[in-house]
N, C-alpha and C positions, 0 to 999 in steps of 0.2 A: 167685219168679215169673219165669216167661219175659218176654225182651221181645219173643218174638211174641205172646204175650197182646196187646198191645196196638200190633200193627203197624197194623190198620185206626187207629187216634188217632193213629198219623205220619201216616199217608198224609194223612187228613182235616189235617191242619195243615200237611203242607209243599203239599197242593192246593190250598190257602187261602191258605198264604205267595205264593205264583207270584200265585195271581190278585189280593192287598194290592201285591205290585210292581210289579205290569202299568202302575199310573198312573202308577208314580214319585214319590208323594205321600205315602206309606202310614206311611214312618216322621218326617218332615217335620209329618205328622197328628197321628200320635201322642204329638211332643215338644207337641206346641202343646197339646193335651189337658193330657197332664203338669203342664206348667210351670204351665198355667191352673188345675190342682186346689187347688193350695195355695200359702201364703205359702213353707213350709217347703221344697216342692221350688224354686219358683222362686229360692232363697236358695242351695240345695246348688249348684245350677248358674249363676250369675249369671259364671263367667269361663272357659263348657264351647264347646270348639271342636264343632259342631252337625256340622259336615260330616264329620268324627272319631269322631262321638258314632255317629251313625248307622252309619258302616262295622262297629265295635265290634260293635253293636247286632244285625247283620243276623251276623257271624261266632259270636256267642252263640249267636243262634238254630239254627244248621247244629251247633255243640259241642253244645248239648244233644240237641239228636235225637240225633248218633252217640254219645252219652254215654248216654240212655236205650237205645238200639233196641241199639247195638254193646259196651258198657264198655268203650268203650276207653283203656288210660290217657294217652294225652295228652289226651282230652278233657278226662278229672277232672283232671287236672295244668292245665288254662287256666282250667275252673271256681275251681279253688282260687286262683291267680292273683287271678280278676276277686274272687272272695273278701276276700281280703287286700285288695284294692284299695278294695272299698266296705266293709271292716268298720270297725269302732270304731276301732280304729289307722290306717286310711287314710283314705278320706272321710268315714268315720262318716256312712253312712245308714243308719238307724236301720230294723227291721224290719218297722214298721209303714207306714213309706213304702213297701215290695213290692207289699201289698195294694193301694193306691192304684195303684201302675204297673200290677201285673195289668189293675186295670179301665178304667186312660185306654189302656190298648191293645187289652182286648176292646173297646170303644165305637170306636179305629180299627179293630178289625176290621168289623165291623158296616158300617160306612161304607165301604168299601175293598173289601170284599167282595159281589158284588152273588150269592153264593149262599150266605150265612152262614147258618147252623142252628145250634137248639139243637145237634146231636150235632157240627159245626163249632166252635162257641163251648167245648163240652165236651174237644174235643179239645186247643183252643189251654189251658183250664186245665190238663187235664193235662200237656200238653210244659212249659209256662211253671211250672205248681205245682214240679216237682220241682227245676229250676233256683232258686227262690223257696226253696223248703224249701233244698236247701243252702248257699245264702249266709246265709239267714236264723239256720242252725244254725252258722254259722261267723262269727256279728258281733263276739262275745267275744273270738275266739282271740287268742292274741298272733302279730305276725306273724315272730317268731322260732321256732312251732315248725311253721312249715311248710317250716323249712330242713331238708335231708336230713343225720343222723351222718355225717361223712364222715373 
């Protein structure tokens, strides 16, 4: 599949991202959603630098667009990174916590967004689904074989 197939679900996401950032609030929202879902995430994070957290957070979001819309590989190369980083060998966040993130950040979006639509809401699951799907497919790996034969 082309990723212009699915150019109009960028657009509709990164027009939504702009107008979640406009307040300045949007990922500040969304930690406090998070952390308030569950015992589980507030425990993962109990010693996470927030203002850190968030920069991270917002450069994910810009690698998965030009990793869906462009392939390009230094994007997969930073995905695999944050990979290693939250899988079972690193912070070991577990898969089913994604789910849970998806939706304390559709619920920021909603909030954050005063022209959120279902076909908005659908966009952000898919930019977010695919980044979701590859860390989630990558919680096992050891992080020894993401080292390149050299």
């Amino acid at each position: 599949m082309s990723a212009d197939m699915f150019r109009p679900e960028i657009e509709l996401f990164n027009d939504s991202l702009a107008r979640c950032l406009r307040g300045g609030q949007f990922f500040q929202r969304f930690y406090e959603l998070f952390l308030a879902s569950s015992p589980e995430v507030s425990d993962k994070f109990r010693s996470t630098d927030f203002r850190k957290q968030r920069r991270m957070l917002q450069t994910s979001f810009y690698m998965l667009v030009e990793y869906i819309a462009l392939g390009w590989p230094e994007c997969e190369a930073y995905l695999e990174r944050i990979a290693a980083a939250h899988g079972k060998h690193g912070r070991d966040i577990p898969p089913h916590l994604y789910d849970l993130w998806l939706e304390c950040l559709l619920r920021a979006v909603k909030e954050c967004d005063d022209r959120c639509s279902t076909q908005v809401e659908a966009a952000w699951r898919y930019t977010m689904g695919a980044g979701i799907l590859f860390l989630k497919a990558r919680y096992d790996r050891p992080v020894a074989s993401l080292k390149t034969p050299g």
